[in-house]
VOGU-3710 file (C-alpha; in Angstrom, 3 decimals, decimal comma):
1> xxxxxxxxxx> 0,000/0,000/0,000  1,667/3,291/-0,796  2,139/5,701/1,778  -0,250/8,129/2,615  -2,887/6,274/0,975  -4,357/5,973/4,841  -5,872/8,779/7,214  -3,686/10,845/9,170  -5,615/9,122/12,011  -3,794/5,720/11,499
11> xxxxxxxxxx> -3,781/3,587/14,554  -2,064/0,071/15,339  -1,319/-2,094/17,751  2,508/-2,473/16,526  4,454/-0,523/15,039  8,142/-2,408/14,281  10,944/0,092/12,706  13,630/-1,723/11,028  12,986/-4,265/8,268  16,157/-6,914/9,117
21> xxxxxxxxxx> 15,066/-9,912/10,258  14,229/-9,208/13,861  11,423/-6,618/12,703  9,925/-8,818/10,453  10,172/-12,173/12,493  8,458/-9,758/15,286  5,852/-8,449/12,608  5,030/-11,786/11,728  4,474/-13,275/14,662  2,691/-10,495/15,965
31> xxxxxxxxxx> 0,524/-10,278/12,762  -0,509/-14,437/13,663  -1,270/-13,445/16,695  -4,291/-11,134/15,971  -2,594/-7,773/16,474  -2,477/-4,713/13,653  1,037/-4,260/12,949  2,826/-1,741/11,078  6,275/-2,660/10,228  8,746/0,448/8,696
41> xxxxxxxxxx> 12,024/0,374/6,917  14,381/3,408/5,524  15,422/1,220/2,953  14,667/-2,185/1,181  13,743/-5,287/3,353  16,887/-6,949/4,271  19,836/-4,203/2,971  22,276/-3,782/6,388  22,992/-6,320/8,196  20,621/-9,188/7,271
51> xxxxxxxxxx> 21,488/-9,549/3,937  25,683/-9,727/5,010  25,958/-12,718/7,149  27,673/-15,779/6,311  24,392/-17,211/5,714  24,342/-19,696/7,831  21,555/-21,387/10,173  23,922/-22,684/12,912  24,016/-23,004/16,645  27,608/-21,455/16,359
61> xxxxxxxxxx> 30,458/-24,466/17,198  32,689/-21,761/18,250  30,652/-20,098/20,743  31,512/-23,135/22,957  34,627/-22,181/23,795  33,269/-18,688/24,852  30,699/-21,112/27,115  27,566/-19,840/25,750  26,232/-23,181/26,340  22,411/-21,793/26,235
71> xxxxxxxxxx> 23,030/-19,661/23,472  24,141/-22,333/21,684  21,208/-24,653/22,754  19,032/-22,147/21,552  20,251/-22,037/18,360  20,513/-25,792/17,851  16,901/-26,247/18,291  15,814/-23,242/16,069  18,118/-24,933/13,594  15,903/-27,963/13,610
81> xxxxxxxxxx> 12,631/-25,949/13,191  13,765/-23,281/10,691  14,917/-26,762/8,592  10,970/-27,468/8,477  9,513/-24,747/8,221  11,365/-23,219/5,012  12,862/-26,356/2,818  13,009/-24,075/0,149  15,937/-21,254/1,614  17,169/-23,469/3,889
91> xxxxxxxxxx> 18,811/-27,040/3,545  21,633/-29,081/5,360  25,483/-28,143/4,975  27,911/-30,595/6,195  31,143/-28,747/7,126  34,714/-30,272/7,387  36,990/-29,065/10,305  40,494/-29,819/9,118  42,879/-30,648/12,103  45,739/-28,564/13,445
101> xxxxxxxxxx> 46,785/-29,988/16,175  49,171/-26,422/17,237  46,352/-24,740/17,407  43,151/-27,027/19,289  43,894/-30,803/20,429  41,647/-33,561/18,961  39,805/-34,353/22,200  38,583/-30,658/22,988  37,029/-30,611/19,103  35,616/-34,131/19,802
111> xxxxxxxxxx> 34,138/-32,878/23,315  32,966/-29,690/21,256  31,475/-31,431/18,867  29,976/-34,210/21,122  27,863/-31,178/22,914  27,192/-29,883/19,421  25,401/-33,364/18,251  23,320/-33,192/21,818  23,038/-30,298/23,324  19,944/-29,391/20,819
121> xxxxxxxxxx> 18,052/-31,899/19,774  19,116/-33,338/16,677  16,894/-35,044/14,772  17,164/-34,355/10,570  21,178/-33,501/10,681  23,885/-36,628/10,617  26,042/-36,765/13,813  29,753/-35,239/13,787  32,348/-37,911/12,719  36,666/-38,215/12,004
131> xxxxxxxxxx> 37,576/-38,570/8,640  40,661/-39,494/6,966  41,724/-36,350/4,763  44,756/-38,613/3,053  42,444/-39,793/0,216  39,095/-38,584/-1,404  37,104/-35,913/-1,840  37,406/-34,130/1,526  40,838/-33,951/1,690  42,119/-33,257/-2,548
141> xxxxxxxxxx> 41,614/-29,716/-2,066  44,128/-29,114/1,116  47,392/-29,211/1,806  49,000/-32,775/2,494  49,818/-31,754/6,267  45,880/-32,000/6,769  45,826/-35,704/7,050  42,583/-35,844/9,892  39,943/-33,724/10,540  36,312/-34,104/11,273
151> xxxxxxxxxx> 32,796/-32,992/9,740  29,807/-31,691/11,204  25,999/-30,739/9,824  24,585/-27,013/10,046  22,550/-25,472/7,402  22,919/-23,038/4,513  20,178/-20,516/4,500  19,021/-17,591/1,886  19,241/-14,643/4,228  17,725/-11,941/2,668
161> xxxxxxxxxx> 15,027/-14,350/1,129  14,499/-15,604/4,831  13,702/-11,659/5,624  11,498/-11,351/2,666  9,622/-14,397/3,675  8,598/-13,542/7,416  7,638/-9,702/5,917  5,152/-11,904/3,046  3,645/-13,881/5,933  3,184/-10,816/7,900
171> xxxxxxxxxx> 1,309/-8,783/5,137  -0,683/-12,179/4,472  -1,727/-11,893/8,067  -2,581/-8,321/7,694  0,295/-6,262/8,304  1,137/-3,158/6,940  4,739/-3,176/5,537  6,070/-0,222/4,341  9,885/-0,158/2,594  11,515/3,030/1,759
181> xxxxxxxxxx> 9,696/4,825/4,974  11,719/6,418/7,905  10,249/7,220/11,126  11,607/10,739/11,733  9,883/11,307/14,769  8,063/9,425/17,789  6,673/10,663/20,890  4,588/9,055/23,807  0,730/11,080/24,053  -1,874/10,047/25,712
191> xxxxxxxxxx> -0,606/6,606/26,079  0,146/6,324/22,257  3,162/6,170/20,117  2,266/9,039/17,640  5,582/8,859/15,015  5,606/10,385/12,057  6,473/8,088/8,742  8,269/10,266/5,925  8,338/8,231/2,392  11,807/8,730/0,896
201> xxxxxxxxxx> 10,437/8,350/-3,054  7,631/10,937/-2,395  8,644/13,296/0,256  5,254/12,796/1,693  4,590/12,286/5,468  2,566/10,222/7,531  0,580/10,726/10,928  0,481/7,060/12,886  -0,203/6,224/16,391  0,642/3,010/17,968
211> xxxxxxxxxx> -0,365/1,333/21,838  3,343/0,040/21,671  7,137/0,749/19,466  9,490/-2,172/18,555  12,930/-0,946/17,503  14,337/-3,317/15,788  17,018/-1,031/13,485  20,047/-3,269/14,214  22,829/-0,920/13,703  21,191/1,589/14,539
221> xxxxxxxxxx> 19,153/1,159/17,656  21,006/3,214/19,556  20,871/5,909/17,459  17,022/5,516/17,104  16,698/5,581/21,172  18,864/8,703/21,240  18,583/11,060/18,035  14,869/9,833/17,034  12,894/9,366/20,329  15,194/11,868/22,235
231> xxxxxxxxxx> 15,428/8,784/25,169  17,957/7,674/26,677  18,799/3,403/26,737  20,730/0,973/28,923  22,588/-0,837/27,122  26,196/-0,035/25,525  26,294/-1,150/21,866  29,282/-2,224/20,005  29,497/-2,293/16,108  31,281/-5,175/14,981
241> xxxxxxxxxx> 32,262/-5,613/11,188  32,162/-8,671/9,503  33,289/-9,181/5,987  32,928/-11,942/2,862  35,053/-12,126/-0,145  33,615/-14,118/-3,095  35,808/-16,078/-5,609  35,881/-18,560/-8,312  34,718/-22,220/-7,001  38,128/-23,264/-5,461
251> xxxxxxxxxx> 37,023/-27,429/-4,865  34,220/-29,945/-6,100  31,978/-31,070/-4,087  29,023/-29,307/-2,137  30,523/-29,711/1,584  32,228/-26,467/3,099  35,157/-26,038/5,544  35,778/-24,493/8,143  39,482/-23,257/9,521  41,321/-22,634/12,386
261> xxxxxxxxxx> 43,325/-19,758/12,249  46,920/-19,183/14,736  44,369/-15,895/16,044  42,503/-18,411/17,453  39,597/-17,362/15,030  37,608/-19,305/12,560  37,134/-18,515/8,853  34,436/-20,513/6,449  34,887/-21,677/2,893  31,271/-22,158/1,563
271> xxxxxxxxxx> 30,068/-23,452/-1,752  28,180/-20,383/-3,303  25,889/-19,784/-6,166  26,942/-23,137/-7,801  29,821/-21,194/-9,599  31,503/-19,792/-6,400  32,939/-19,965/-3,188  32,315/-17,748/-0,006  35,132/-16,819/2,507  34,200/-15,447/5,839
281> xxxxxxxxxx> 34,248/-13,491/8,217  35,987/-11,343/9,433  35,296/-9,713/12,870  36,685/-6,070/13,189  35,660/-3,420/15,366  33,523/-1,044/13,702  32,618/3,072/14,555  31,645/4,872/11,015  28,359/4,498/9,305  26,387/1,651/9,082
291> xxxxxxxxxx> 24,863/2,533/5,918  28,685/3,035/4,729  30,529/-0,105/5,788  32,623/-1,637/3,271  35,495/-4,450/3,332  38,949/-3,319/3,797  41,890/-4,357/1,945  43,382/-5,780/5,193  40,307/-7,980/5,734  40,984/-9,065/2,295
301> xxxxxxxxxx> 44,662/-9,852/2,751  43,320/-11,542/5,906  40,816/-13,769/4,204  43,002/-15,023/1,101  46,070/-15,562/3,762  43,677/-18,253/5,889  42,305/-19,987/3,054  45,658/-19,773/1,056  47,248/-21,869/4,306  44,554/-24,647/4,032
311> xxxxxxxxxx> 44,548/-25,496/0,367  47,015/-26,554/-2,532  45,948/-23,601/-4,428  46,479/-20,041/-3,107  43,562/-17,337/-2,676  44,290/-13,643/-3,620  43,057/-10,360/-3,983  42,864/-10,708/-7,465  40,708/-13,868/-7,797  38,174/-12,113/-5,344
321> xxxxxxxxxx> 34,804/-10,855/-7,788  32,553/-9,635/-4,942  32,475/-8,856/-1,458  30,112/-8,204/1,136  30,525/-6,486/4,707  27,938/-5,593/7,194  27,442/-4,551/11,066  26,488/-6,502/13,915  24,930/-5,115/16,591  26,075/-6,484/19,768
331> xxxxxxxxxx> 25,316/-5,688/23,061  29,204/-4,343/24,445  30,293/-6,975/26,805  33,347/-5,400/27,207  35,393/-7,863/25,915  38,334/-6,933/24,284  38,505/-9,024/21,296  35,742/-8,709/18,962  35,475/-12,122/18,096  34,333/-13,657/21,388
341> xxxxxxxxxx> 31,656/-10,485/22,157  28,314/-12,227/22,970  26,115/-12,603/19,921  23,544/-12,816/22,516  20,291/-10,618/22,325  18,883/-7,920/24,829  15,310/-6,833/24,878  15,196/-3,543/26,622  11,843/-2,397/27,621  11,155/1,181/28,286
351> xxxxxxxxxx> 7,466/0,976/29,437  6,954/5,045/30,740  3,724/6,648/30,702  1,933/3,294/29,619  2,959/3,387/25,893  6,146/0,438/25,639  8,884/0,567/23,239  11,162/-2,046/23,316  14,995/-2,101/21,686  16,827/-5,453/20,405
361> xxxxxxxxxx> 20,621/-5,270/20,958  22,761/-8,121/19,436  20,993/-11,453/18,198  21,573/-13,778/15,053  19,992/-14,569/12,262  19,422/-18,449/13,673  17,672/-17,340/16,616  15,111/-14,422/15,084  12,426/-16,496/15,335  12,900/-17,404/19,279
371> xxxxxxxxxx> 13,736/-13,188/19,825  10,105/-12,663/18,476  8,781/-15,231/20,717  10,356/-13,447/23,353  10,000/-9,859/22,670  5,952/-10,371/21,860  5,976/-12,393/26,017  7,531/-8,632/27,165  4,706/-7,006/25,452  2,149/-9,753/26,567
381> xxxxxxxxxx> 0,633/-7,093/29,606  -0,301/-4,390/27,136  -2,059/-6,764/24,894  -3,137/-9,394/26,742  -5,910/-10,969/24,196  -3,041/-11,763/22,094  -3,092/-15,104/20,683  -0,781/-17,821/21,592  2,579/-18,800/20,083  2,503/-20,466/16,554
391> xxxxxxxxxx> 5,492/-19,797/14,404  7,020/-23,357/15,402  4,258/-25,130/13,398  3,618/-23,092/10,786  5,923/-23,276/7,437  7,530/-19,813/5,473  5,559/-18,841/2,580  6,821/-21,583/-0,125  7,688/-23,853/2,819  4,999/-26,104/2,403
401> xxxxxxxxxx> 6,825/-28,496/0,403  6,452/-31,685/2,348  9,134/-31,525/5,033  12,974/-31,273/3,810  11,962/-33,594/0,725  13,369/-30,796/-1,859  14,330/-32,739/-4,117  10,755/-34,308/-4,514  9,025/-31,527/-4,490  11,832/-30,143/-7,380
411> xxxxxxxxxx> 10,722/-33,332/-9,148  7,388/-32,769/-9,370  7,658/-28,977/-10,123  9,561/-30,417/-13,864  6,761/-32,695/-14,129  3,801/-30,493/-13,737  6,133/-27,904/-15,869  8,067/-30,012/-18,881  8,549/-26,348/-20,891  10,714/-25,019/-17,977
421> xxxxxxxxxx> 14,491/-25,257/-18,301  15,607/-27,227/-15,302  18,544/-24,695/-13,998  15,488/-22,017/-14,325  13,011/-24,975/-12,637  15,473/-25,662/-9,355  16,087/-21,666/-9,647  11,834/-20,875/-9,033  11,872/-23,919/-6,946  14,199/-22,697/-4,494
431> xxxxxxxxxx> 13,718/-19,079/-4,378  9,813/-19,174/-4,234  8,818/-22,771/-2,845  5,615/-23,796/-3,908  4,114/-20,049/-4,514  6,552/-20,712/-7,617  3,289/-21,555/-8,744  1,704/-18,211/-8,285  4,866/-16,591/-9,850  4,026/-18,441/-13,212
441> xxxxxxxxxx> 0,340/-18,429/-12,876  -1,492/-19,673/-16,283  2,242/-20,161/-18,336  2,039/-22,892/-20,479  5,484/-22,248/-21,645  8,489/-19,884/-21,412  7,226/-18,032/-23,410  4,245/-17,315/-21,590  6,797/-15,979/-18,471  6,482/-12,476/-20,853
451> xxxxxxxxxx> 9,979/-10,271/-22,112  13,288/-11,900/-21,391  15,836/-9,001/-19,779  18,322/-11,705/-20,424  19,931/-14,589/-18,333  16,417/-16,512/-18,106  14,744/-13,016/-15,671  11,536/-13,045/-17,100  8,976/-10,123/-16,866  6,663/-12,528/-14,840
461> xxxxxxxxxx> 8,893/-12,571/-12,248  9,850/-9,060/-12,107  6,315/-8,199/-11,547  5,690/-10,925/-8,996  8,702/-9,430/-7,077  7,513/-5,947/-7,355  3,941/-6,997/-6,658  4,299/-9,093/-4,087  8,058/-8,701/-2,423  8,408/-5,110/-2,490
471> xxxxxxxxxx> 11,260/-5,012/-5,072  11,639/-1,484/-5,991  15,085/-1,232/-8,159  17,343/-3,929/-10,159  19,493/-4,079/-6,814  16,796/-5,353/-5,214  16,317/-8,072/-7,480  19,493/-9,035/-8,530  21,292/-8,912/-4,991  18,500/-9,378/-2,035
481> xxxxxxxxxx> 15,242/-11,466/-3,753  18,055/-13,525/-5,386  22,015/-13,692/-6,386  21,620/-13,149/-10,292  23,960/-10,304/-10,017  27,053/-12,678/-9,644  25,833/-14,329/-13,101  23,906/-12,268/-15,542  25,743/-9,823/-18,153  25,681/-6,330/-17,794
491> xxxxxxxxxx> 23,171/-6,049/-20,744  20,711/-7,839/-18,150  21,665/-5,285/-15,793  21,083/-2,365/-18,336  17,015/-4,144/-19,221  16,284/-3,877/-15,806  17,552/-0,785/-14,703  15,347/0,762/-17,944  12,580/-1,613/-17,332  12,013/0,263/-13,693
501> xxxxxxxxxx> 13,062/3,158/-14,490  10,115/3,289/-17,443  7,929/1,395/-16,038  4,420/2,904/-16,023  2,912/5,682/-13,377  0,228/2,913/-11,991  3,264/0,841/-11,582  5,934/3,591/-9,471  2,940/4,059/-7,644  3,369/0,557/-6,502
511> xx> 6,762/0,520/-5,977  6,519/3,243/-3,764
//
């Protein structure tokens, strides 16, 4: 709905600034449970921090040694549930942990890993093992010193499509989800939230009043607390920097590693985009701009130098072809290195003059789901016909697919569609799940999916993403709603960038 289509009476129950995936797990959930939501974001769902992790659904193997045994628990057990619920963005990784024994002895990665197969749960993943790293696949791409190591399951997960998903359910639900929109202004009257909503395409402004404020701006929460709602908050927050390099697929096989570095650090090499391989992160302390964060050649150095001592064949700068970086959030735990700061979460509730607003610090992408769970039992007293919990049955829109039977459901998708091409078949299968369907509607064959802008993007999609994701630019397309910008030509590029920037009045109207 484009802003300022409503009265400058608007009223809701919720309103959630910050469009990561904290404020739209929250709007989601929140949405389910029978309350009016209103969920704000300055830019495009997912574009800080959400869309720059290292993508993984984990319980974090590392944090162990920091013993954040309930952290880790947490996450374990998410792990399993997030696995069901969304097939389609997320599926099982198995890593492999090459040995060094200067740096960690085998027993304390065998008692690490032990906790790891039972602290949460498991149930879908395989349990940790040793392998031999002499012979096979596992060990041709490494150095011949790595003769033993062990692997491990986590998951791989779509991030930005996982933010995109919870915001779809949300508006399903009834939500109101405005991208593009900053909340310039909120004060407590009467009991209310009244904030003011400025549009960033139009200029226009909005009047909206709220029983309770979520602030859920990641990098910024502090700054919204401070500059925004003139308050003052609690916690300390400490920007942390965390950086990916992307280069040419450096091993077969679909298993990734992950490696010990003489800082005591880890560093992840991650089958990406069929074509590539991800290297990350990096974990440097961070005090400019969120909005302007950006790798730095050291990180860069720092990357190529731990995968280059791993593997036969060296990593450097100039094999890199993209890179990533974003902030995390985390609450300052005044630890010195940045590395072992808690990636915890804090819910601070400010609940003065009866109107709440409450302020996530820290968190991970693994554990969004449980932060909603708890920030909505926080806000239980000021709403308390709220319905009961239900995001841990309930699949992601596309997740319906039967369980973690991908594959089938893949299968029958090329079946009930012969005409589609089966890189573009797996592509709509694992992007959209089964509202692939809706994407393609009535097609009967490719050409039916409308003008090609090159690189198999049809104009069927486009629309669907604009219509129903809130895709406003090519960037949005190509680098959040999917990863087409590592593989389509800059002619692609040029289609789409025209394509949107002529598209029709009706239709900038509803990409505002």
């Amino acid at each position: 709905m484009p802003v300022g289509s409503q009265s400058s009476g608007d009223a809701v129950d919720l309103l959630v600034v910050g469009g990561g995936i904290n404020g739209a797990g929250i709007a989601r959930d929140a949405a389910g449970r029978g309350l009016r939501v209103c969920l704000v974001e300055q830019g495009d769902l997912s574009s800080a921090t959400s869309s720059c992790s290292t993508k993984l659904i984990h319980g974090g193997l590392r944090y162990l040694e920091h013993r954040e045994f309930r952290l880790v628990r947490e996450a374990l057990i998410e792990r399993e549930l997030l696995l069901r619920n969304a097939p389609h963005v997320i599926w099982p990784l198995t890593f492999v942990l090459p040995h060094a024994a200067s740096l960690r002895p085998a027993w304390m990665i065998r008692l690490g890993l032990f906790f790891y197969d039972h602290l949460g749960g498991r149930e879908r993943l395989p349990a940790s093992r040793r392998v031999d790293l002499r012979n096979g696949l596992l060990g041709a791409p490494l150095k011949p010193e790595f003769t033993r190591g062990f692997t491990y399951a986590d998951c791989w997960v779509e991030d930005s499509r996982l933010v995109v998903l919870n915001a779809r359910d949300a508006a399903d639900r009834g939500a109101e989800v405005l991208t593009r929109s900053r909340c310039v202004g909120a004060g407590r009257i009467d009991g209310l939230w009244e904030a003011e909503i400025g549009d960033a395409s139009s200029g226009e402004r909005r009047r909206l009043r709220a029983r309770a404020l979520v602030n859920a701006t990641g990098p910024w929460v502090a700054d919204f607390i401070d500059r925004t709602l003139g308050l003052g908050h609690c916690h300390r927050l400490r920007l942390v920097k965390g950086s990916h390099i992307v280069v040419p697929r450096m091993y077969e096989g679909d298993h990734a590693y992950i490696l010990q570095n003489v800082d005591r650090r880890i560093v992840f090499t991650i089958p990406y985009e069929r074509k590539f391989t991800l290297i990350g992160t990096t974990d440097v302390a961070y005090e400019g701009d969120p909005a302007a964060v950006a790798i730095a050649e050291t990180e860069i150095d720092y990357l190529c130098d731990v995968a280059t001592r791993h593997f036969r064949r060296p990593v450097t700068p100039a094999d890199v072809v993209w890179t990533y970086a974003g902030v995390r959030p985390l609450r300052d735990d005044e630890t010195e290195d940045a590395s072992a700061v808690t990636r915890d979460y804090v819910l601070e509730l400010d609940a003065q003059e009866g109107a709440p607003l409450l302020s996530v610090f820290g968190g991970k992408i693994t554990t969004y789901r449980k932060l909603a769970l708890q920030a909505l039992a926080k806000l239980q007293p000021w709403f308390p016909a709220m319905a009961a919990a239900w995001t841990h049955a309930v699949p992601l829109p596309g997740g319906d697919i039967g369980g973690a039977e991908f594959d089938l459901f893949l299968a029958g998708l090329a079946r009930e569609r012969p005409w589609l091409p089966p890189a573009l078949a797996r592509r709509y299968a694992r992007a959209y799940g089964t509202r692939a369907a809706c994407l393609m509607g009535p097609a009967r064959s490719v050409a039916d999916l409308g003008r090609c802008f090159g690189d198999d993007l049809y104009l069927r999609e486009v629309e669907y993403l604009v219509d129903q994701e809130w895709a406003r630019t090519a960037a949005d397309i190509l680098w959040r709603r999917s990863k087409l910008g590592l593989h389509v030509a800059p002619a692609t590029v040029a289609a789409l960038e025209d394509w949107f920037s002529g598209a029709s009045p009706a239709r900038q109207a509803a990409a505002r």
